[in-house]
N, C-alpha and C positions, 0 to 999 in steps of 0.2 A: 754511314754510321752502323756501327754493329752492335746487336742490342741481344740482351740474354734475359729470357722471361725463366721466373720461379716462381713456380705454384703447384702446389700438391694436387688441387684439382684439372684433370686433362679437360674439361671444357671451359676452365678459365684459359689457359692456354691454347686452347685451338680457334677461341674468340681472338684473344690477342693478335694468334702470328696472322688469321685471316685480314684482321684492322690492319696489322703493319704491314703487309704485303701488299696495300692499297696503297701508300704512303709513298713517297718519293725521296731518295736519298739515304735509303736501308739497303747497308748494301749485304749484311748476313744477317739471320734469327739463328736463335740455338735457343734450349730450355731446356733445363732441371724441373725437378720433383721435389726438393729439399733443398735444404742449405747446403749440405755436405756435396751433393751432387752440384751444388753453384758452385763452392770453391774449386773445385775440381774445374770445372767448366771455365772460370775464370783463370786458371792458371794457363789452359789450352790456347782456348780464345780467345781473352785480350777483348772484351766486350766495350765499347765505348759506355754503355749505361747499361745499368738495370731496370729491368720493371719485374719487382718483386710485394710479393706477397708477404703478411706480414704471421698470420697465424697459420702457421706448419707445424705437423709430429716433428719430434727432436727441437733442431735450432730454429726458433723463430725468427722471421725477418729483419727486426730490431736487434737480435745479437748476429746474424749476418754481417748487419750494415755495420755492425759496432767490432766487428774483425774484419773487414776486408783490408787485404794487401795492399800499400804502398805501389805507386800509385794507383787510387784506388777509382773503378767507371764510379759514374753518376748515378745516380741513386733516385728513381720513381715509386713511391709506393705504391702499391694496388691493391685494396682492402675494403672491405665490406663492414669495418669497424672503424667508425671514426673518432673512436674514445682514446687512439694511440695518435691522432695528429702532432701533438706536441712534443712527444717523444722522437716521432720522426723527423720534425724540426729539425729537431737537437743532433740526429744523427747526421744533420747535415744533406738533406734531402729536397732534390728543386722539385718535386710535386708532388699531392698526395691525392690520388685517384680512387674516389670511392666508389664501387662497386654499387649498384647496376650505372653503370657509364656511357656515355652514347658515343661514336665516332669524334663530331668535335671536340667534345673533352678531352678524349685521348690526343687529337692533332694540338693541341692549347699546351698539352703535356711535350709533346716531341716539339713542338715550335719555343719552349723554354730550352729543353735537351740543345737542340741547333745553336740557339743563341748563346748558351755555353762554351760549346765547341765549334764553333764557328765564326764568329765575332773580331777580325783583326786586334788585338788589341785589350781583349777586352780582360777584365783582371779576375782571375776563377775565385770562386772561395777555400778559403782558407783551409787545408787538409787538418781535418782532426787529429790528432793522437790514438793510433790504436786503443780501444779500452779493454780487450782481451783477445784471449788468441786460441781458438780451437785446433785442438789434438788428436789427429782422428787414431784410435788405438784398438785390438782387436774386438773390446767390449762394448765400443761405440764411440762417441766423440768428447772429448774432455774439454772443459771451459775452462782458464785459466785466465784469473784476472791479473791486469797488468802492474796492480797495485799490490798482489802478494810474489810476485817475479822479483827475487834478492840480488841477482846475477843470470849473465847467461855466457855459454861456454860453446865456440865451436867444437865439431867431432864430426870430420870428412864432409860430409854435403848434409849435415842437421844440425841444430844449436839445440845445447841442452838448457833445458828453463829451471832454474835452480830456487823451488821454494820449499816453503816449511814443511808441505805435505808432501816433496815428492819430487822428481827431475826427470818430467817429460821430456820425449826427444819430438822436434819439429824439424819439418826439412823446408830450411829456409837459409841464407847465408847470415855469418853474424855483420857485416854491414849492414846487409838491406834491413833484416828485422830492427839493427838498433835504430836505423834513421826512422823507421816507421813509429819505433816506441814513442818517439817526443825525448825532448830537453830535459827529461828525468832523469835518463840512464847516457853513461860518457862511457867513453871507450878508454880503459885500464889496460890494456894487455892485448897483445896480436891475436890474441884467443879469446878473448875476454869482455866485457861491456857491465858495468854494476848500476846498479840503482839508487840515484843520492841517498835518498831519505833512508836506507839500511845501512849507511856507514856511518857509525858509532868511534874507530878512531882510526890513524893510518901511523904506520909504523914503519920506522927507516929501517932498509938493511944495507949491505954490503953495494959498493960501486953505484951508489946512485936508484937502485930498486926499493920497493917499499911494499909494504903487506896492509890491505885493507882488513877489518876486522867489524863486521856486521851485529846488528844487533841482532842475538839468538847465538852468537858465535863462530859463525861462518867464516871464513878465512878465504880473501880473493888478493891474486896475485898482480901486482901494480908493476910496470916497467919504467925504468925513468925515463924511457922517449913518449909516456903518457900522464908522468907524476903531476908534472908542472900544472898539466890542462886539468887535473884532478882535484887539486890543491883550489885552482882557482874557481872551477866550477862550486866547490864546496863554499867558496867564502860568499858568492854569488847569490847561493841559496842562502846564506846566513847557518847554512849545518858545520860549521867548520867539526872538525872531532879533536879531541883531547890528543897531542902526542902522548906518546908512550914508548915503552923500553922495546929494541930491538928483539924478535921474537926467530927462535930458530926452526919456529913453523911456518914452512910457506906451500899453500894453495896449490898443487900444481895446475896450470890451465891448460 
């Protein structure tokens, strides 16, 4: 098991990796200082779980947990505040470790972690839906929630996040990030991936293609080798959109 401790403070951390390096079955530690420094970390190493902290400068633990990548390690709180138990719940998290902790509580915590991953058979829980997505950008990290994302657009090895305030570039593929969003957003366009709930109506063009038209006025470009799946996912929601007249504006993606 490979396990990635965050925590701002280095003798929470040197408690940690000293307990897990007593433990059997670890077979790397790594550790950040932040969250920013976790994502990173997590993109390298591939950690089977976290043991993370929850109050950090910048990103907190909870919006961590609440953007981690598809597929996403497991999730251990470690915190000295237990007024966020429930929230961690929510984040989907197998333990929540409060701080001052003695060894068998931590072995109670990695003997869930095992049973996770380990278990023939055994059925995981259910991945949540991304509910935002951190942008790290020269003036520090941008939170983007995945409820104000209208569209997203490849562009080489980044997806552009297309909302009201603005079109962050993330480098992630536009597959992986859309499967990561959840059943909200469908895939329009080789380029392309839109957000149900922003499409207000779709508009036929030429040969079988169509133009979505967002609420706010956005214009995203539809293919008809994805129309059909579009059409239907709309009725599914119950958002079906108003047709409308053929429009000589189309989106490029």
């Amino acid at each position: 098991m490979r396990i990635l401790i965050v925590d701002d403070e280095r003798p929470a951390r040197d408690k940690l990796r000293r307990l897990l390096a007593q433990e059997p079955g670890i077979d790397a530690i790594e550790e950040a200082a932040d969250g920013e420094q976790a994502l990173a970390r997590i993109e390298q190493f591939q950690p089977h779980a976290l043991l993370l902290d929850i109050q950090m400068p910048g990103l907190s633990g909870i919006e961590l947990a609440a953007s981690l990548p598809q597929p996403a390690p497991l999730v251990v709180f470690v915190t000295a505040y237990d007024q966020y138990a429930i929230r961690a719940f929510d984040a989907n998290a197998i333990d929540y470790l409060l701080k001052p902790y003695d060894r068998p509580r931590l072995q109670r915590a990695l003997q869930r972690l095992r049973e996770r991953l380990d278990t023939p058979g055994a059925t995981p829980a259910p991945a949540l839906p991304v509910r935002q997505l951190l942008v790290s950008e020269r003036t520090g990290t941008r939170i983007v929630k995945v409820a104000d994302i209208q569209w997203i657009e490849s562009a080489d090895n980044y997806v552009v996040l297309h909302t009201a305030s603005g079109a962050p570039l993330l480098r992630q593929t536009l597959a992986g990030l859309a499967a990561s969003l959840g059943a909200g957003f469908v895939r329009c366009h080789r380029r392309a991936a839109v957000q149900l709930e922003w499409i207000e109506r779709v508009v036929p063009l030429e040969k079988g293609d169509c133009e979505l038209v967002l609420r706010g006025g956005g214009r995203v470009p539809c293919s008809r080798q994805y129309r059909n799946d579009v059409l239907e996912r709309l009725d599914t929601n119950s958002c079906s959109p108003r047709p409308g007249p053929a429009s000589p504006h189309f989106a490029r993606g």
